[in-house]
C-alpha positions as CSV (number, residue, x, y, z in Angstrom):
1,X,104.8,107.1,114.5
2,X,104.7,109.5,111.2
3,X,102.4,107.9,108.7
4,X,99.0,107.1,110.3
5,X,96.1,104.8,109.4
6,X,92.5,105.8,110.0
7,X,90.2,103.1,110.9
8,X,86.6,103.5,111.6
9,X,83.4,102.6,111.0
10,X,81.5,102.8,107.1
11,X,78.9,100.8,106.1
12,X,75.7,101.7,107.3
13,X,76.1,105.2,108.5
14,X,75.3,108.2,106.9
15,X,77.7,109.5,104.1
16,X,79.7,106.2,105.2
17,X,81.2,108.2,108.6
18,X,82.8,110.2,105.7
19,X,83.1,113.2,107.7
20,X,84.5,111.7,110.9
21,X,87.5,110.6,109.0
22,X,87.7,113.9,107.2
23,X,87.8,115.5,110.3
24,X,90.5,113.5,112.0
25,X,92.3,113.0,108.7
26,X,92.3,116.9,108.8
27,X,93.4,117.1,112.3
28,X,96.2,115.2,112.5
29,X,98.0,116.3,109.1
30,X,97.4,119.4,111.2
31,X,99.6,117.6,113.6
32,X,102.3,116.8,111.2
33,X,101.4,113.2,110.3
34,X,101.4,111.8,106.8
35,X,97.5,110.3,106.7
36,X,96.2,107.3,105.1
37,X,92.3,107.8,105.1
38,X,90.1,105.3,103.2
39,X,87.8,107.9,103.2
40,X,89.9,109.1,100.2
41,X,89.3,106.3,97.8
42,X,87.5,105.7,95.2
43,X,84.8,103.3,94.5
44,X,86.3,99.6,93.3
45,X,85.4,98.7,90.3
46,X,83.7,95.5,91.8
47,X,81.7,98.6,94.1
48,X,81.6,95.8,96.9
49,X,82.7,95.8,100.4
50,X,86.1,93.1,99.7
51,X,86.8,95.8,97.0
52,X,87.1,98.7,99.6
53,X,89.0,96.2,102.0
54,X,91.4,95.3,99.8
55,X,92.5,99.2,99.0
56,X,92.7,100.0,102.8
57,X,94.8,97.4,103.4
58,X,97.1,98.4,100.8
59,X,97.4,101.9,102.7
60,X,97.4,100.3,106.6
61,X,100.8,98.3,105.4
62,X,102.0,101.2,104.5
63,X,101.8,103.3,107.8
64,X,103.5,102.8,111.4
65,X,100.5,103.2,113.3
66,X,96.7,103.6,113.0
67,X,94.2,105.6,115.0
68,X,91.1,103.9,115.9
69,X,87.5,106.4,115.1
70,X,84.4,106.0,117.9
71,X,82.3,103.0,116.7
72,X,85.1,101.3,114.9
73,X,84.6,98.1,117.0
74,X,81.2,97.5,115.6
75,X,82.5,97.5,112.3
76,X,84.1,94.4,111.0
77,X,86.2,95.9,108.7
78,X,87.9,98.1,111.6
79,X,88.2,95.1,113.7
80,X,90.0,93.5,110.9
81,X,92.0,96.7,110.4
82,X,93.0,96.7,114.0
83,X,93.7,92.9,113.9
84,X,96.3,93.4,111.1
85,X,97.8,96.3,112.8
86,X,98.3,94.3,115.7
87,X,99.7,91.3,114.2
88,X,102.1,93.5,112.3
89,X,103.0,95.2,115.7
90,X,101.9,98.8,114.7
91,X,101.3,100.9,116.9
92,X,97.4,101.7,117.5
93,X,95.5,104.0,119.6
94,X,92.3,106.1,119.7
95,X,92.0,109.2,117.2
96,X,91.2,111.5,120.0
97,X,94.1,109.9,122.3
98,X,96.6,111.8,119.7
99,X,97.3,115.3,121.0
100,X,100.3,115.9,119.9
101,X,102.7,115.4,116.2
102,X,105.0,112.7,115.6
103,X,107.7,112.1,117.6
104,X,111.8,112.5,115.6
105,X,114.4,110.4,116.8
106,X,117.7,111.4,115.5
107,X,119.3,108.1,115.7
């Protein structure tokens, strides 16, 4: 797994968890992954919820794995992150579970 997905929850927390996926999206590049953190996007146009949805999915697809941020099961749009990830047989874990850099397979 190289390029990673951060899920987590948003809405209703302050600075929208923000900081949380900073601080992991900091961390692992620290590792060596390549990060994907919707934390990073701007606001839709539309400003509404489907609007953010539909840019993270657009960077999950993109990635071989995604890390999963305390809280993200009470957030429907991590659940529905992690369902996709699942269905696409990604590879998903915790955040903190990830100690060390990707793995390379010289194949």
């Amino acid at each position: 797994m190289k390029r990673i997905y951060i899920a987590g929850p948003m809405t209703g927390l302050p600075e929208f968890n923000y900081p949380a996926f900073n601080s992991a999206a900091q961390r692992l590049r620290a590792l060596g992954f390549e990060v994907e953190n919707p934390a990073d996007n701007p606001e839709p146009k539309c400003g509404t919820w489907l609007g953010y949805m539909r840019m993270a999915i657009r960077q999950l697809v993109t990635c071989d794995g995604v890390a999963l941020l305390p809280g993200w099961r009470g957030s429907r749009g991590a659940r529905i992150e992690r369902w996709l990830a699942g269905m696409l047989g990604l590879t998903v874990v915790s955040e903190s579970a990830i100690q060390h850099g990707p793995e390379v397979c010289d194949a």
